[in-house]
C-alpha positions in Angstrom: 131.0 66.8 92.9 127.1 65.7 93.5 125.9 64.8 97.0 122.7 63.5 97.3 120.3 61.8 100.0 118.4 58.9 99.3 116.0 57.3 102.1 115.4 53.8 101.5 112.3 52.1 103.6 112.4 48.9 105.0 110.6 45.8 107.4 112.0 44.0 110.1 113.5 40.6 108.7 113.2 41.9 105.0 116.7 44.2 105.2 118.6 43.4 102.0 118.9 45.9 98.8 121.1 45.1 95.8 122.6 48.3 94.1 124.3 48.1 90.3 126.5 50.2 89.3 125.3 50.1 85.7 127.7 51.6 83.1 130.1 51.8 79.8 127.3 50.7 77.8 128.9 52.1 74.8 125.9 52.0 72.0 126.4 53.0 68.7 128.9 50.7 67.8 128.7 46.8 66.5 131.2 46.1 69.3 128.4 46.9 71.6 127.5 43.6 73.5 123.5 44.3 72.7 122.4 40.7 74.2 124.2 40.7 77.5 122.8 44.7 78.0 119.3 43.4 77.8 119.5 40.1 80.0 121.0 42.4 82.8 118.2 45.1 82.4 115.7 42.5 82.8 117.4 40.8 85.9 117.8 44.4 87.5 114.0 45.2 86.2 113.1 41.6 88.2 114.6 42.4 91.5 112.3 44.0 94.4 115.2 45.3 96.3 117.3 46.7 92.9 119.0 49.9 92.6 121.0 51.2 89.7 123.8 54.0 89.7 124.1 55.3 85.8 127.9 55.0 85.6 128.4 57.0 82.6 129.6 55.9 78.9 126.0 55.4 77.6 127.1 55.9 73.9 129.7 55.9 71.5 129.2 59.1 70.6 132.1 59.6 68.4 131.8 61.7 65.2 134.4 62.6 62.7 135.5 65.0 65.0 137.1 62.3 67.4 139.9 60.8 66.6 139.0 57.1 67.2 136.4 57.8 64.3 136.5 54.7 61.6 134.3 56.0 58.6 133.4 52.0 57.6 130.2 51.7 57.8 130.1 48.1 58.9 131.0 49.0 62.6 127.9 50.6 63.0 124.4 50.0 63.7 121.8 49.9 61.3 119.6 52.5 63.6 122.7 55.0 63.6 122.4 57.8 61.4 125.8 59.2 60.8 124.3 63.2 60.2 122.4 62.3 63.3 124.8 60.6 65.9 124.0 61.9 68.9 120.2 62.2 69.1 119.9 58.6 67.6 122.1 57.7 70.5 119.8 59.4 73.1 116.9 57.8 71.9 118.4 54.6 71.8 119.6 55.1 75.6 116.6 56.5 77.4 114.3 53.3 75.2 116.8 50.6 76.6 116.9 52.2 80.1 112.9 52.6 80.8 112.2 49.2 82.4 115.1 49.9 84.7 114.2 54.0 85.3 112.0 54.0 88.3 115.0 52.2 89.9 117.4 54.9 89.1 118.7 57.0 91.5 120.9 59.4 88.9 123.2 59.3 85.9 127.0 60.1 86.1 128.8 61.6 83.4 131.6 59.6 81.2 134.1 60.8 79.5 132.1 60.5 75.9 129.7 62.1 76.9 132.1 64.8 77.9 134.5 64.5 75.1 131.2 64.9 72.8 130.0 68.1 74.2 133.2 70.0 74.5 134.1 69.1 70.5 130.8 68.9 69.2 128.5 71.8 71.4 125.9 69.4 72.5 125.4 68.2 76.2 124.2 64.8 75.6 124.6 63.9 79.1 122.4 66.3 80.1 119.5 65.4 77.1 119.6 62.4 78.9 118.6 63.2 82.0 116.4 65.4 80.8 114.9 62.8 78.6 114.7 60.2 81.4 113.9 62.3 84.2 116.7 61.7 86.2 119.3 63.1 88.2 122.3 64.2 86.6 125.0 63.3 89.1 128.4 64.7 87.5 131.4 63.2 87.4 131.6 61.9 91.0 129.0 61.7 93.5 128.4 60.4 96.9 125.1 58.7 98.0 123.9 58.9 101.7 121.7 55.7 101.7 119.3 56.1 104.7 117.8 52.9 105.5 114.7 53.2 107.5 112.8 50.8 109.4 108.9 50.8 108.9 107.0 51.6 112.2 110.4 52.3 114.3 112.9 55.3 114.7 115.5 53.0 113.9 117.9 54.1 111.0 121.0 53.4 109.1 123.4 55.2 107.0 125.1 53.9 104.3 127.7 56.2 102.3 128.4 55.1 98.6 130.8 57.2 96.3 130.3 56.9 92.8 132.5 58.3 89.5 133.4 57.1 85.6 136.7 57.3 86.4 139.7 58.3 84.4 142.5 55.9 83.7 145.0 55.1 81.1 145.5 51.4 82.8 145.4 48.5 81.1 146.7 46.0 83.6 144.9 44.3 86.5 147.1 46.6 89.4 146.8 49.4 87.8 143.3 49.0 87.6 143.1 48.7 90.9 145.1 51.8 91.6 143.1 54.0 90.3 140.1 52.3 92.2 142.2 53.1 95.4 143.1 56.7 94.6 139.6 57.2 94.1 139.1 55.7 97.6 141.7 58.4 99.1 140.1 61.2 97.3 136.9 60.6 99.0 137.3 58.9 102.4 134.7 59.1 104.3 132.5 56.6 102.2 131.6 52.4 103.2 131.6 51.5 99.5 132.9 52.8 96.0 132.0 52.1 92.3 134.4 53.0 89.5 134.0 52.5 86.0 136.2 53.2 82.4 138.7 50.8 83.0 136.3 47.8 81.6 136.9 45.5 83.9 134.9 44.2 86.7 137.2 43.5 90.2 136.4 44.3 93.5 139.4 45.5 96.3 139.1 46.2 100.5 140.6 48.6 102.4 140.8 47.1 106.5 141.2 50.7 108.9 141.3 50.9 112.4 139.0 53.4 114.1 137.9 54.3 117.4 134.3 54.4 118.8 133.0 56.9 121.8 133.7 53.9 124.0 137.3 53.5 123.8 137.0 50.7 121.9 139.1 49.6 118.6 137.1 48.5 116.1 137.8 47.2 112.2 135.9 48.8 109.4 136.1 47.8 105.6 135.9 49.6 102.8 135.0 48.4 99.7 136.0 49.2 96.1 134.5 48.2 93.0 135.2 48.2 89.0 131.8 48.2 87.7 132.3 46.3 84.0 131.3 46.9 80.3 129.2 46.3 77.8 131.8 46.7 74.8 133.5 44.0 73.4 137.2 45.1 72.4 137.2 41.9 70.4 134.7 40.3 68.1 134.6 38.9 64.7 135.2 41.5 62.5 138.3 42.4 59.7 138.1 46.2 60.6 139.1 46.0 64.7 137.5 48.3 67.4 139.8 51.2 68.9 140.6 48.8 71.5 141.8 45.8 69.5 144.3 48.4 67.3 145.8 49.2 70.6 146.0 45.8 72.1 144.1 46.5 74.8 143.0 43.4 77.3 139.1 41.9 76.7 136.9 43.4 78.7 134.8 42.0 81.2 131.6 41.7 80.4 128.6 42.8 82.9 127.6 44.8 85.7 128.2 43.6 89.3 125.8 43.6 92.2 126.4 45.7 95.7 124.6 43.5 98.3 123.6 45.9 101.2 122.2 44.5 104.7 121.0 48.1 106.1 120.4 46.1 109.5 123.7 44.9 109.9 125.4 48.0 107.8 127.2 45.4 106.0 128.2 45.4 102.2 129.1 42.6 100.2 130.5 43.1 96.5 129.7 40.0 93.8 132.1 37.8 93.9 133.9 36.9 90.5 132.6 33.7 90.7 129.1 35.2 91.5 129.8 37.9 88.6 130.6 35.5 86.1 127.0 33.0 87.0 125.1 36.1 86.9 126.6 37.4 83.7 
């Protein structure tokens, strides 16, 4: 597990920051929802107060070695060279992600990635950080936000945990479940992002605590599926690995974290906001 600090300036009046959990981009496939990818990259390239978490799945990268290979060639992009998978990949990746890099504050691992370099003997994950300059955050990390008010000694933590998430579920609640073990695992965070499933949902978690004045106070937790870009259904007679298992449609997109560092308060997208942004 990663742990990482990340200090975050800001003025009086102007305390808002929006962070996406950005993931499950899934390129190298036709099933790859290319146009929806790039409208999000440009409205998370347009926002002054953006921040992106790489949430892992940035590629296909499935050779013959995998067993969800299909060897037609029509489910694949022109630009993918199949004696070349995985660099073509890379390239594709870090080009996509560069009007969005300077906004990055790491990229987690997903489980192609993974699968890819324990059958095939290549750490794409890492080439890609490498590539982009950017932090490779592993499989789960947690964030320490410090928000920190120009010209004051006023300053506010924020505590964000992050993973790609592993999960056979294909149904709403079990979704969710494996969003809320992921919230016991790691406990001591305000918000969570969790990707894989393909779905974009948001849960709380009410607690009671207790402050140093004896006091009883409510605090929330929030959890978060983060969304795809891979469409388990399009027109096409050969079907995608998650058409020949029946799985749901995906939900397409990447949701928006709204922070207020003044107030420490976090407000997930709404699925009505999801879908108008989307």
């Amino acid at each position: 597990m990663i742990v990482k600090k990340v200090v975050i300036p800001y003025t009086e009046g102007k305390p808002f920051f929006h962070i996406y959990p950005l993931g499950d981009l899934h390129k190298g496939t036709n099933f790859h929802a290319e146009d929806k990818l790039q409208t999000k990259i440009a409205q998370i390239h347009d926002d002054p107060v953006g921040r992106v978490i790489g949430m892992g799945d940035y590629g296909e990268f499935i050779t013959q070695a995998d067993k969800r290979h299909d060897p037609n060639g029509e489910l694949y992009p022109d630009w993918l060279k199949p004696d070349d998978i995985s660099r073509c990949i890379e390239k594709k990746v870090t080009k996509d992600w560069e009007p969005i890099k300077e906004k990055t504050d790491g990229l987690l691992l997903g489980n192609h990635e993974n699968s890819f370099r324990i059958h095939n003997f290549g750490d794409v994950h890492s080439h890609l950080c490498e590539d982009m300059g950017l932090d490779n955050l592993g499989f789960v990390c947690v964030i320490h936000y410090v928000f920190k008010r120009e010209n004051s000694t006023e300053s506010h933590l924020i505590k964000g945990a992050f993973t790609h998430g592993t999960s056979c579920a294909i149904t709403k609640n079990g979704k969710k479940s494996a969003l809320l073990r992921f919230m016991q695992i790691v406990p001591d965070c305000d918000f969570y992002c969790y990707a894989h499933t393909h779905d974009i949902d948001n849960v709380e978690v009410l607690e009671l605590t207790t402050t140093n004045t004896l006091k009883i106070k409510e605090q929330v937790r929030h959890g978060i599926l983060t969304g795809c870009f891979f469409k388990s259904y399009d027109v096409s007679s050969i079907p995608s690995y998650g058409e020949y298992k029946l799985y749901p449609p995906t939900r397409i997109g990447c949701p928006r974290v709204v922070i207020n560092a003044a107030e420490q308060t976090i407000e997930p997208e709404t699925l009505e906001e999801i879908r108008n942004n989307n």
